[in-house]
DSSP file (Angstrom, degrees, kcal/mol; ACC not computed):
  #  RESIDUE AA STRUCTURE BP1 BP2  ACC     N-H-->O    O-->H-N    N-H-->O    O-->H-N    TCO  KAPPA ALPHA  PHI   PSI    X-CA   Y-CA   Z-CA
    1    1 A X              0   0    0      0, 0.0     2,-0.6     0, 0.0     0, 0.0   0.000 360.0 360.0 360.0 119.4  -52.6   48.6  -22.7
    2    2 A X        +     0   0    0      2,-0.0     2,-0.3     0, 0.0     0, 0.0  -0.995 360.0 178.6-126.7 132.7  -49.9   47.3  -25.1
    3    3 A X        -     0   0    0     -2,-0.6     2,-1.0     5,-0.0     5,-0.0  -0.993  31.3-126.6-121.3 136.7  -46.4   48.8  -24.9
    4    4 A X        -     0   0    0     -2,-0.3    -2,-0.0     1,-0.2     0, 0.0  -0.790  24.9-175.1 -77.1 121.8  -43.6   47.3  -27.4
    5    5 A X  S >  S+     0   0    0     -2,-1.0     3,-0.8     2,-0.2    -1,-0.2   0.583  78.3  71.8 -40.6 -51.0  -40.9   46.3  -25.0
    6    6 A X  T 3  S+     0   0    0      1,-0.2     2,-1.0     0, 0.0    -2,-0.0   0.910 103.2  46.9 -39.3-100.8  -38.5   45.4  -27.9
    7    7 A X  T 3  S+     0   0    0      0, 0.0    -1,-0.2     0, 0.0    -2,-0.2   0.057  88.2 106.1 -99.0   6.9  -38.4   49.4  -28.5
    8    8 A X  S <  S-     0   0    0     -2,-1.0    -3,-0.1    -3,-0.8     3,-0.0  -0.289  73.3-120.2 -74.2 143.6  -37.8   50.2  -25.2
    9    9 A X     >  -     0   0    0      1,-0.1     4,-1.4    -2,-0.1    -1,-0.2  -0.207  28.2-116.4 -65.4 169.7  -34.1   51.5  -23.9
   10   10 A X  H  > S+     0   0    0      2,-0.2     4,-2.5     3,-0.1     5,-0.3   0.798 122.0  46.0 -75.2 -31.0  -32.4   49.4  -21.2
   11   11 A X  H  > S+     0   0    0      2,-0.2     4,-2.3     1,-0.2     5,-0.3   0.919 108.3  61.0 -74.1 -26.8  -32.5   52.3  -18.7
   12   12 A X  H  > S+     0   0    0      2,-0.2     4,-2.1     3,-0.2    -1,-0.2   0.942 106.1  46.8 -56.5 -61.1  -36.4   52.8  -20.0
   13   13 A X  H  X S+     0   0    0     -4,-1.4     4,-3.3     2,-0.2     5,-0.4   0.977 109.5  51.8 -43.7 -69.6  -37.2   49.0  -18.7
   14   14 A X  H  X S+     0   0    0     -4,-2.5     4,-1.2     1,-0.2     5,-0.2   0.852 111.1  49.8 -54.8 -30.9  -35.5   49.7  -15.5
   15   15 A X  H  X S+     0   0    0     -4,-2.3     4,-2.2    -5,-0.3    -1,-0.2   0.907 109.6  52.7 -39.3 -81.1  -37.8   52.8  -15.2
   16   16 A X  H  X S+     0   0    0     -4,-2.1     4,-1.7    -5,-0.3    -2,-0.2   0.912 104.4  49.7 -37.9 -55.1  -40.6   50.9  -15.9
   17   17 A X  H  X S+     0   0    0     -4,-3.3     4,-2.4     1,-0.2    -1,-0.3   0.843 105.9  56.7 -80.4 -19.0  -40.3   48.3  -13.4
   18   18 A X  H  X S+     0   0    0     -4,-1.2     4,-3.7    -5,-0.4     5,-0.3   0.817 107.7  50.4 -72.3 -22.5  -39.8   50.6  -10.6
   19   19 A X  H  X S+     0   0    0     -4,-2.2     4,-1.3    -5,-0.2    -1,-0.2   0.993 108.2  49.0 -68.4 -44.6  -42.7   52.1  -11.4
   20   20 A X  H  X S+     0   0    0     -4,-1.7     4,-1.8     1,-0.2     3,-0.2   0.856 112.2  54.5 -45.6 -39.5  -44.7   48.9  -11.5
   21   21 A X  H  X S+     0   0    0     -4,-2.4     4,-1.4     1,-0.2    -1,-0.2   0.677 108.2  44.8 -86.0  -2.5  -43.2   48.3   -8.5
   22   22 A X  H  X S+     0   0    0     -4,-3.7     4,-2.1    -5,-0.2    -1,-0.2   0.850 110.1  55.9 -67.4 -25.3  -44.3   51.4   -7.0
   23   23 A X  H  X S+     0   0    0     -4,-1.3     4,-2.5    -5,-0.3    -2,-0.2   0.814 102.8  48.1 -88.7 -26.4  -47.2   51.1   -8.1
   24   24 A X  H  X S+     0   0    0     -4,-1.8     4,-4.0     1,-0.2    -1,-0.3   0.935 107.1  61.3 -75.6 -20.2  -48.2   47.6   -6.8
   25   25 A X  H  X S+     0   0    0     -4,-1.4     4,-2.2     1,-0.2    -2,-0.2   0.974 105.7  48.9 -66.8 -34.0  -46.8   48.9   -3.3
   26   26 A X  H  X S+     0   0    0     -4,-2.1     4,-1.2     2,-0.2    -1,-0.2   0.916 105.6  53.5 -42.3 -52.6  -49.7   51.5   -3.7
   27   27 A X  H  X S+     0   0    0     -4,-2.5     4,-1.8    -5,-0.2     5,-0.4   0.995 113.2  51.2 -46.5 -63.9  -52.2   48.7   -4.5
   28   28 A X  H  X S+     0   0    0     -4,-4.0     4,-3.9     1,-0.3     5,-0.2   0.816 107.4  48.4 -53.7 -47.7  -50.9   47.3   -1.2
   29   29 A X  H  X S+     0   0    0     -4,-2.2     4,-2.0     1,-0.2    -1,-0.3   0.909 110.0  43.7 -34.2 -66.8  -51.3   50.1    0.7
   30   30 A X  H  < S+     0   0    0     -4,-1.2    -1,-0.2     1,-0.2    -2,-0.2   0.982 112.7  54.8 -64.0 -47.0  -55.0   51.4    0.0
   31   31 A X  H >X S+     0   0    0     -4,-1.8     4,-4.0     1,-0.2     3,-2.2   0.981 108.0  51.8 -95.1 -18.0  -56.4   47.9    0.2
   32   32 A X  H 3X S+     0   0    0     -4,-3.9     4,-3.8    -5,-0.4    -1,-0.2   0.993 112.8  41.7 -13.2 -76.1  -54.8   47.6    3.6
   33   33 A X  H 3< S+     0   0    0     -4,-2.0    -1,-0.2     2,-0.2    -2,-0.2   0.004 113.8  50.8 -92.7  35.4  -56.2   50.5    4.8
   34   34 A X  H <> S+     0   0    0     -3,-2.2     4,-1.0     3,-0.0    -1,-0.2   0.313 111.5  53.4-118.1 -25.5  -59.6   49.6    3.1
   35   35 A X  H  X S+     0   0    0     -4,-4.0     4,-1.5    -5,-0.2     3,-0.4   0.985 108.3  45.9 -62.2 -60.2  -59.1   46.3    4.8
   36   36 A X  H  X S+     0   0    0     -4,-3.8     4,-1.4    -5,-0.2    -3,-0.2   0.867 115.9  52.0 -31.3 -65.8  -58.5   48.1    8.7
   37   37 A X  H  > S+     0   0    0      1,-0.3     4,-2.3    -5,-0.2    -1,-0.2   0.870 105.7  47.0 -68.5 -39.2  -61.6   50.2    7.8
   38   38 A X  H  X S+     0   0    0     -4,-1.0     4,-1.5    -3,-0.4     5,-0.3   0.962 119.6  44.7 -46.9 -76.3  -63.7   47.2    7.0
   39   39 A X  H >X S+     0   0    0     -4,-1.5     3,-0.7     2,-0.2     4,-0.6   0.644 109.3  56.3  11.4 -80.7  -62.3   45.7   10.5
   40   40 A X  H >X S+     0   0    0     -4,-1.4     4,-2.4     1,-0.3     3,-2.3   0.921 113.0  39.4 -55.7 -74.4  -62.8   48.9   12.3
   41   41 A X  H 3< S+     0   0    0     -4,-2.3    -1,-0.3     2,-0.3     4,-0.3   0.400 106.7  59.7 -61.5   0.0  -66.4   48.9   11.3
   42   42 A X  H << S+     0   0    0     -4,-1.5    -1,-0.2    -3,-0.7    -2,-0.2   0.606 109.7  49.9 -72.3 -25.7  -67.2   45.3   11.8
   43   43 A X  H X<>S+     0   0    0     -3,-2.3     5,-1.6    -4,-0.6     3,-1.4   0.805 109.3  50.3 -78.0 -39.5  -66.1   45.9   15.5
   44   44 A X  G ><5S+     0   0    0     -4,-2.4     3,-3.9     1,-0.2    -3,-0.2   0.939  93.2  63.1 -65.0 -62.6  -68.1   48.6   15.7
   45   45 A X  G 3 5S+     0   0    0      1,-0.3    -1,-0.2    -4,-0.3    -2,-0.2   0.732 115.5  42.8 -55.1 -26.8  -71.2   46.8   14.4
   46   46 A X  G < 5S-     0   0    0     -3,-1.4    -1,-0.3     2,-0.3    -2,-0.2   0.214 128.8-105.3 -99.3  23.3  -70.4   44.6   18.1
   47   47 A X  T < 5S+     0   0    0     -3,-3.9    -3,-0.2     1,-0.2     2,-0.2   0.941  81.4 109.4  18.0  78.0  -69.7   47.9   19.7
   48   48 A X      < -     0   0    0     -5,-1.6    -2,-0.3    -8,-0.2    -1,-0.2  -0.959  62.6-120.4-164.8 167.0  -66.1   47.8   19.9
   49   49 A X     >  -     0   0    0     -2,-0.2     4,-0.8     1,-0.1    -3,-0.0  -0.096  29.6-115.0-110.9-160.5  -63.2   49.2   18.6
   50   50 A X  H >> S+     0   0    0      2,-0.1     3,-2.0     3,-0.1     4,-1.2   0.948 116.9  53.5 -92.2 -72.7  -60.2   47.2   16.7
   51   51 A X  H 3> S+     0   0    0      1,-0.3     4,-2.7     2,-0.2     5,-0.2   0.786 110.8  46.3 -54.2 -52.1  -57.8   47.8   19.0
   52   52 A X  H 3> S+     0   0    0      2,-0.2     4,-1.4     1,-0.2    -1,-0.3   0.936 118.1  44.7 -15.4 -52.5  -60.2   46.4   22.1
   53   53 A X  H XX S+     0   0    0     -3,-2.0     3,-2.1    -4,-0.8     4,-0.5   0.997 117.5  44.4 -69.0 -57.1  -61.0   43.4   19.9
   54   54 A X  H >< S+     0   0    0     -4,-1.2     3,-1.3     1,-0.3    -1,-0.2   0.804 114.5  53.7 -43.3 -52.4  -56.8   43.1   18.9
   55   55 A X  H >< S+     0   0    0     -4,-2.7     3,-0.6     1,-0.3    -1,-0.3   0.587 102.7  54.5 -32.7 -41.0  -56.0   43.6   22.5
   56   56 A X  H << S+     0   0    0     -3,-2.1    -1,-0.3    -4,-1.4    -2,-0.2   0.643  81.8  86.4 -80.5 -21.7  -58.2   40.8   23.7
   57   57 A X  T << S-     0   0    0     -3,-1.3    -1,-0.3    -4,-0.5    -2,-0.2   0.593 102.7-108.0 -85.6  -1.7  -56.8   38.1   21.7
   58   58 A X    <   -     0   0    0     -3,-0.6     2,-0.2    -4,-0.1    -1,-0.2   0.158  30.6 -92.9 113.6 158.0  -54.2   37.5   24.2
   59   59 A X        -     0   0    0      1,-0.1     3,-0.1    -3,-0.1    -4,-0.0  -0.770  18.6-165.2 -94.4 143.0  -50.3   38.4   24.0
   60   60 A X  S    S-     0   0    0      1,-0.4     2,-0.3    -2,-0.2    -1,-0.1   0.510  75.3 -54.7 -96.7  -8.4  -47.5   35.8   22.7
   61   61 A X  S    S-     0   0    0      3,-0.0    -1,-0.4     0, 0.0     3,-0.1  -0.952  80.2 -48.5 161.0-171.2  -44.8   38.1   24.2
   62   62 A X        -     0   0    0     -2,-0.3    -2,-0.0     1,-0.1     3,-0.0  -0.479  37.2-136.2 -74.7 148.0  -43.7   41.8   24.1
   63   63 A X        -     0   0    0     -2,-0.1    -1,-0.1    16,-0.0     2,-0.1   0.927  48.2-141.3 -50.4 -60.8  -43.2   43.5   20.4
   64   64 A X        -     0   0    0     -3,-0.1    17,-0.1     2,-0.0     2,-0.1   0.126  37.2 -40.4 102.0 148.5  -40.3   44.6   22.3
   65   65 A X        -     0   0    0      1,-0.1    13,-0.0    -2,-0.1    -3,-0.0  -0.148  55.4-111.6 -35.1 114.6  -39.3   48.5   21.5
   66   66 A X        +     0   0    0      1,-0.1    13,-0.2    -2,-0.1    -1,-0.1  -0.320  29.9 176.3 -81.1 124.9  -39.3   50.3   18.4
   67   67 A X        +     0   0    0     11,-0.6    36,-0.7    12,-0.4     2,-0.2  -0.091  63.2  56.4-110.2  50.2  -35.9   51.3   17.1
   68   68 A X  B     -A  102   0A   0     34,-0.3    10,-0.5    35,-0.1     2,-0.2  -0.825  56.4-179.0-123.6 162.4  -36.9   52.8   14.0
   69   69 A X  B     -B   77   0B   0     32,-0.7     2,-0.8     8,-0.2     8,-0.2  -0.938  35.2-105.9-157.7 164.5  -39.2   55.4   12.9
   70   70 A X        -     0   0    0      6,-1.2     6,-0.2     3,-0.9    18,-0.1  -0.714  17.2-152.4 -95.6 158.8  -40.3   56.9    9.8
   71   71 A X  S    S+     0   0    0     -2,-0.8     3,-0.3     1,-0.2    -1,-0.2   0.837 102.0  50.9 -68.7 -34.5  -38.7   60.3    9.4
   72   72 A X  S    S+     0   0    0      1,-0.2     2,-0.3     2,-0.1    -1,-0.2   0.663 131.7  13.2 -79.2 -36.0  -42.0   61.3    7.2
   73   73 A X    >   -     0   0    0      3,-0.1     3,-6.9     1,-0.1    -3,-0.9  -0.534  66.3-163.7-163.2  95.1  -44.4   60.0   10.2
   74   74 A X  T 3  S+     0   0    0     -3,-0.3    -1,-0.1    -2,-0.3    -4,-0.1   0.983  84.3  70.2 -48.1 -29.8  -42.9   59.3   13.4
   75   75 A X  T 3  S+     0   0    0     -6,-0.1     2,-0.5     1,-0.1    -1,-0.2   0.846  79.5  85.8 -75.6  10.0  -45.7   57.3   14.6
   76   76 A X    <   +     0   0    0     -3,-6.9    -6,-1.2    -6,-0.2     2,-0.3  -0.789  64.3 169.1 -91.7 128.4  -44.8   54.5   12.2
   77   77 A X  B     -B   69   0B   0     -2,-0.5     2,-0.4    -8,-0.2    -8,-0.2  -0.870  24.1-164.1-125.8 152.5  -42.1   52.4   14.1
   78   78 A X        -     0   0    0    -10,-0.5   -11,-0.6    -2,-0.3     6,-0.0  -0.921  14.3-147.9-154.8 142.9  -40.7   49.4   13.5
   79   79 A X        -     0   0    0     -2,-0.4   -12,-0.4     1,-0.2    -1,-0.2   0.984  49.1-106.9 -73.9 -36.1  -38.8   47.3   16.3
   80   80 A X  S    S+     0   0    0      1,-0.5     2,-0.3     3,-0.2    -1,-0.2   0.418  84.7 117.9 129.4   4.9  -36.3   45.6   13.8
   81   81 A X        -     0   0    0    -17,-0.1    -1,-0.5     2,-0.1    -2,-0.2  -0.769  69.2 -16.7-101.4 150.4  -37.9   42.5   14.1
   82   82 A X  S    S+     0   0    0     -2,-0.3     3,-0.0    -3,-0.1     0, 0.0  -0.022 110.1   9.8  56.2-157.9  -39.7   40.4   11.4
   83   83 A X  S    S-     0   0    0      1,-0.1     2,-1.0     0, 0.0    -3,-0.2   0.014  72.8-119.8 -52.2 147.4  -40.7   42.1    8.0
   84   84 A X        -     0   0    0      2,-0.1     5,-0.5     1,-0.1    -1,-0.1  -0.753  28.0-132.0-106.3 123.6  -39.7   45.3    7.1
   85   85 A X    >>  -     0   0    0     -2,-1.0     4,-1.5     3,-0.1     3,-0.6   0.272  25.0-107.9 -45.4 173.2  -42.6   47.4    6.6
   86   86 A X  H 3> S+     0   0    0      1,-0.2     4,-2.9     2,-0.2     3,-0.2   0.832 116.2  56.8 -74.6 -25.0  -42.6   49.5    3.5
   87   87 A X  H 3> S+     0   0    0      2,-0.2     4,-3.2     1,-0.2    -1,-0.2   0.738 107.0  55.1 -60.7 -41.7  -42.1   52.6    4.4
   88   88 A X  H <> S+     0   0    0     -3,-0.6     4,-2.2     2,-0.2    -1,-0.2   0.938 109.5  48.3 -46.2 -70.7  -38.9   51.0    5.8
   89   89 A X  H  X S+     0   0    0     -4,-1.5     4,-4.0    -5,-0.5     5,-0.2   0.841 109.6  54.3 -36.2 -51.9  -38.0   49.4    2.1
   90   90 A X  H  X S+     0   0    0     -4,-2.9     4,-1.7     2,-0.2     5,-0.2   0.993 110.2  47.4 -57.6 -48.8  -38.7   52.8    0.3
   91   91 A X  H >X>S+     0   0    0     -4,-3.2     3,-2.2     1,-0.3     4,-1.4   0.953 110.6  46.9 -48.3 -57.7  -36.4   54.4    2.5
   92   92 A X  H ><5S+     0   0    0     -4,-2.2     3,-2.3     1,-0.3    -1,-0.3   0.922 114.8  48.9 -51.6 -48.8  -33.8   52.0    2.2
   93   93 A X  H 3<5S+     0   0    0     -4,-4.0    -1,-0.3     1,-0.3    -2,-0.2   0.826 105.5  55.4 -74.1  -5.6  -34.2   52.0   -1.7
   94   94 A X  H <<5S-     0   0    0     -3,-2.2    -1,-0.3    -4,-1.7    -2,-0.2   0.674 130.4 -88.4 -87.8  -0.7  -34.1   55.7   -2.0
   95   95 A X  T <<5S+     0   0    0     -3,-2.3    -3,-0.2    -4,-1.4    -2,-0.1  -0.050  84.0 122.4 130.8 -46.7  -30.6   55.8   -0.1
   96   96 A X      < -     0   0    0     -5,-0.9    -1,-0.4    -6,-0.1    -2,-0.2  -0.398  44.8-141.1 -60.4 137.5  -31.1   56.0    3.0
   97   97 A X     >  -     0   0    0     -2,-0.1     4,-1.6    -6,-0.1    -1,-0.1  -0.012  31.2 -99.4 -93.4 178.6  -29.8   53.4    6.0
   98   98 A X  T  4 S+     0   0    0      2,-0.2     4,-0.2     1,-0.2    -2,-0.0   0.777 115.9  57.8 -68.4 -27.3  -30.7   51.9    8.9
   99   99 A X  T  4 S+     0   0    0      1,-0.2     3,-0.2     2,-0.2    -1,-0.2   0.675  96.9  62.3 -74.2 -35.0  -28.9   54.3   11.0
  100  100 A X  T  4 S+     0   0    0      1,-0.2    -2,-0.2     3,-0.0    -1,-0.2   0.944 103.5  54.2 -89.6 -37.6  -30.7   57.1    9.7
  101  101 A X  S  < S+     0   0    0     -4,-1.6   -32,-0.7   -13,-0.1    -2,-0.2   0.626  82.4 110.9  -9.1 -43.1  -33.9   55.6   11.1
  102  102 A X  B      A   68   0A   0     -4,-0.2   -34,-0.3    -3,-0.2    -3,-0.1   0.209 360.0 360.0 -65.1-170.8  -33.3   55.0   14.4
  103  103 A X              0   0    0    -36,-0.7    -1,-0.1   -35,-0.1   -35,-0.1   0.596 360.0 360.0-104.8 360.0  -34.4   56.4   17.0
């Protein structure tokens, strides 16, 4: 795939890369959730499920509550702590705040 870049508008480039960068969050996404499946069915294969196996590894302290959610799928939550998942980022880049998260 060759695209001339020289003939490209500025607004065209700016276009572009959001797209790339949609598009790699997509990449992230599926092989995520081709990694969990792998997981799920390696646990399985010792007859157990992921969450058992995750559960067992012992706790370093609470998550602590989620005050976030997504608006698109409440059961994705996110406390406000550490990275912000993507779903989190999208929002934020389409416009939306933090405030319009919560919970």
């Amino acid at each position: 795939m060759n695209i001339d870049l020289e003939a490209l508008s500025k607004d065209e480039l700016k276009q572009l890369k959001n797209d790339v960068e949609k598009a790699l969050k997509t990449i992230d996404t599926r092989r995520r959730a081709e990694a969990k499946r792998a997981a799920e069915q390696a646990a399985k294969e010792f007859g157990f499920s992921l969450d058992e196996i995750l559960s067992a590894g012992g706790t370093k302290g609470s998550k602590g509550a989620p005050k976030y959610a997504n608006p698109s799928d409440p059961s994705q939550t996110w406390t406000g702590r550490g990275r912000k998942p993507n779903w989190v980022v999208s929002a934020l880049d389409s416009g939306k705040s933090l405030e319009d998260l919560a919970l």
